[in-house]
Structure formats: structure tokens, C-alpha cells
Backbone as a printed PyTorch tensor [residue, N CA C, xyz], in Angstrom:
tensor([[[  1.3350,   3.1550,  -6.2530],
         [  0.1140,   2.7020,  -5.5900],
         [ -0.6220,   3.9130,  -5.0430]],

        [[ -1.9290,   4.0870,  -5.4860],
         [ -2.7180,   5.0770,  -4.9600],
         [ -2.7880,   4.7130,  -3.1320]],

        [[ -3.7050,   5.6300,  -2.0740],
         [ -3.8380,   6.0010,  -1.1010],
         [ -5.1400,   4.6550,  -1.2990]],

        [[ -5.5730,   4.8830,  -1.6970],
         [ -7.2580,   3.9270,  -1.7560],
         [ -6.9430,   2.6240,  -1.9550]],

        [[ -5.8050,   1.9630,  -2.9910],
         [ -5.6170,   0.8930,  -3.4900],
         [ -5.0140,  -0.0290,  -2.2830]],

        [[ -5.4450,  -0.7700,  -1.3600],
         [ -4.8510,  -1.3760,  -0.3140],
         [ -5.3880,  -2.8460,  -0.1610]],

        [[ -4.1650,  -3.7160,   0.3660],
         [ -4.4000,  -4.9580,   0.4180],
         [ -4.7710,  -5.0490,   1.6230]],

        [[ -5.2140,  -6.1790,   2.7080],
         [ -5.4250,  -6.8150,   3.8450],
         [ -4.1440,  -8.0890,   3.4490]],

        [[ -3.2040,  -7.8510,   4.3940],
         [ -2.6160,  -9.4510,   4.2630],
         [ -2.6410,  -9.4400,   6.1460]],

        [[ -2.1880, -10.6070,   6.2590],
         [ -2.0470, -11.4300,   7.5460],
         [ -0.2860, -11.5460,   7.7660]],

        [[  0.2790, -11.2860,   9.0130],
         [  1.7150, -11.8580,   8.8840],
         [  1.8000, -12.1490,  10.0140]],

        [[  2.7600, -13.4110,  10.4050],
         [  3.4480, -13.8930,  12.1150],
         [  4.0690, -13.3860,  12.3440]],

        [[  4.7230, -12.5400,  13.2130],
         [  6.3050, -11.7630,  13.0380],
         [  6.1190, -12.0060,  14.6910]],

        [[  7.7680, -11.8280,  15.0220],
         [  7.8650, -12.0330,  16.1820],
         [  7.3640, -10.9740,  17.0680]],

        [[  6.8450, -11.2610,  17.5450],
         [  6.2370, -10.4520,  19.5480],
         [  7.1610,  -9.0450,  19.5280]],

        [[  8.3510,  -9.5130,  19.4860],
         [  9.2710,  -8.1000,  20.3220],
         [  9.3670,  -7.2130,  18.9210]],

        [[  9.3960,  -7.7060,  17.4490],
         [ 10.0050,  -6.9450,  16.3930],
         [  8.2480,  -6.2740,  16.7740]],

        [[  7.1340,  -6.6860,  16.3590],
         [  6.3020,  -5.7880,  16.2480],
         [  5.9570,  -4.8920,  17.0660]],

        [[  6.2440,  -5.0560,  18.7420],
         [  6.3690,  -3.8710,  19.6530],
         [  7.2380,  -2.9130,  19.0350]],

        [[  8.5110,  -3.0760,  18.6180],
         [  9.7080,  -1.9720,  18.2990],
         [  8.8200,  -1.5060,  16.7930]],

        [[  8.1240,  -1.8900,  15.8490],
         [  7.7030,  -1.1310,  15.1870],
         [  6.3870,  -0.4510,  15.7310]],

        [[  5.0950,  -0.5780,  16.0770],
         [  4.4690,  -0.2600,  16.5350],
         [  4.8540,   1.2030,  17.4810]],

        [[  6.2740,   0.8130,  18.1710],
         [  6.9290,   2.2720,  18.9100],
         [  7.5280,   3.4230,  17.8440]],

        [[  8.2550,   2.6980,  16.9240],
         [  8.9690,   3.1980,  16.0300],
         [  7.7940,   4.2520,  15.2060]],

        [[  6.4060,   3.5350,  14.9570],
         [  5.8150,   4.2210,  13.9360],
         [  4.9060,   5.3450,  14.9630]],

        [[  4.9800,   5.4510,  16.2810],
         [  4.1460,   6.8920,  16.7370],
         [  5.3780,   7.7200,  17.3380]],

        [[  7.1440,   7.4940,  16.9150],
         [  8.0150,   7.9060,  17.2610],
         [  7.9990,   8.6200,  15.9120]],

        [[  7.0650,   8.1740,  14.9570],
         [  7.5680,   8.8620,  13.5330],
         [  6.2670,  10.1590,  13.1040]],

        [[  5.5300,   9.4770,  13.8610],
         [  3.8130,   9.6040,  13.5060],
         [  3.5700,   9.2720,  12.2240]],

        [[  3.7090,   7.8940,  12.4340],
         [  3.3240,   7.2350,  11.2260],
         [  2.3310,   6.2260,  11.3670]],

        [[  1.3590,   5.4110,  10.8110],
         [  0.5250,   4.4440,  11.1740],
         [  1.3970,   3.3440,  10.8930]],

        [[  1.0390,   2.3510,  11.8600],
         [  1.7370,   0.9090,  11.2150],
         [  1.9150,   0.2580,  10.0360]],

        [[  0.7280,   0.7250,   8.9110],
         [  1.1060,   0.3910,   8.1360],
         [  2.0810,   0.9400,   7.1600]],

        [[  2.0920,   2.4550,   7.6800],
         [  2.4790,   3.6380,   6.7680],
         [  4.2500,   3.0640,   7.1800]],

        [[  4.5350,   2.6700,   7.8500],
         [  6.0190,   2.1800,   8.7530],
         [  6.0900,   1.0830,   7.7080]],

        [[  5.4810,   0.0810,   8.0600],
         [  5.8610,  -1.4600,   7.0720],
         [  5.8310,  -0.7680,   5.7190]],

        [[  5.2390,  -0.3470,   5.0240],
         [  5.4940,   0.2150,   3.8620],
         [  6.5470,   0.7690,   3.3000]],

        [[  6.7640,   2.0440,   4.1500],
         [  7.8310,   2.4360,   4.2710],
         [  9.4760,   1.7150,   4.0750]],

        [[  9.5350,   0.8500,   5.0880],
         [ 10.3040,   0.0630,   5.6920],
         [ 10.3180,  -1.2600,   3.8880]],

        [[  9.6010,  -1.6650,   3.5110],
         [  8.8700,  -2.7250,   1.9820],
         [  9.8680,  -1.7910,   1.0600]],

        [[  9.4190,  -0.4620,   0.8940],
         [  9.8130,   0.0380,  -0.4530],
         [ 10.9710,   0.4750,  -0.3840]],

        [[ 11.9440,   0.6270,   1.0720],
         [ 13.4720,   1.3360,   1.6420],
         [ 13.9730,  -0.6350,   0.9730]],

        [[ 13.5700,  -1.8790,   0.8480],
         [ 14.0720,  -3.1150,   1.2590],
         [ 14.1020,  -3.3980,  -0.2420]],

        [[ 12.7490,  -3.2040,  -0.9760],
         [ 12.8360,  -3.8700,  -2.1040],
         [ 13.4690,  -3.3600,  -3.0920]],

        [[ 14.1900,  -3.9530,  -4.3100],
         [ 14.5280,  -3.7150,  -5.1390],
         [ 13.5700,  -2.6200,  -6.3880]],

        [[ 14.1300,  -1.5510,  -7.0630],
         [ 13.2400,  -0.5980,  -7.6420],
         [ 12.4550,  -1.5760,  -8.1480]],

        [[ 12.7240,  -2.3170,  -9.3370],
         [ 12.5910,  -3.2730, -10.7210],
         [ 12.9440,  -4.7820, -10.5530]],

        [[ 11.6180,  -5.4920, -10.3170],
         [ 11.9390,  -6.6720,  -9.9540],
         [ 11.9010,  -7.2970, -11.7400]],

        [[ 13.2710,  -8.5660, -11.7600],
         [ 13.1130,  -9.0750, -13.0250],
         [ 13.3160, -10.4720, -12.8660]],

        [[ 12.2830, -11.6440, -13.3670],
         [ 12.2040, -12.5310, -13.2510],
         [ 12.5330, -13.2830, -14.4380]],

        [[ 13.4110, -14.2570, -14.5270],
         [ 13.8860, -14.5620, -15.5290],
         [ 13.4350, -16.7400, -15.4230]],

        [[ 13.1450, -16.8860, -16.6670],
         [ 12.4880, -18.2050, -16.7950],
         [ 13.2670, -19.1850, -17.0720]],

        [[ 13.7760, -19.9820, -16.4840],
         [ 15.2200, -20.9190, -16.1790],
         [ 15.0440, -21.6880, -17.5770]],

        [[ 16.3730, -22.0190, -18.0590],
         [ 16.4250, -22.9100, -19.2550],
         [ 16.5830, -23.7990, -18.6640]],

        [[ 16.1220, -25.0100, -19.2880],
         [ 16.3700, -26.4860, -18.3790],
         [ 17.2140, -27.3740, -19.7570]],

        [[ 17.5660, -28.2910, -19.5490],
         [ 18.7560, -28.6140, -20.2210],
         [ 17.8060, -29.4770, -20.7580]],

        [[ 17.2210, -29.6220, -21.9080],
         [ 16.3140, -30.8620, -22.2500],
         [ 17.1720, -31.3850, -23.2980]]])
């Protein structure tokens, strides 16, 4: 993903987790989003593979 290419999403997360990131990311000097990102690509799998269920017809 380029620097320019960026989404807007919306998320609920609890009250206290987003204080501890919000601290976490000027403990890093990182921007919040640069943290959730961070934090997305350390979580997700390299190669996501989706496989299309056989159904027993």
C-alpha cells in the first residue's frame, strides 16, 4: 500500500484500549493510525486464502 492510498473507516473499540493506544503511539512517535496499522499487519496473516465450500448436493 502506497503512503497516499488510504481508507477512512469508522470503529467502536473500547474507551480504555484506545487511550493505551493513542499513549502507546506518541510513546513510539507514531500517529494513530501509523500504530493500528502497524499493530493490522504484526496480526494478519501474510496471504490470505479463501477457499469456496463444497456443499454436498
Amino acid at each position: 500500500m502506497t503512503t497516499n492510498s488510504k481508507q477512512r473507516i469508522t470503529l467502536f473499540i473500547n474507551p480504555t484500549i484506545a487511550k493505551q493506544a493513542k499513549v502507546q503511539a506518541v510513546v513510539e512517535g507514531l500517529s494513530l493510525t501509523n500504530l493500528v496499522e502497524k499493530a493490522l499487519i504484526q496480526y494478519l496473516p501474510n496471504e490470505i486464502v479463501i477457499k469456496k465450500a463444497t456443499g454436498s448436493d
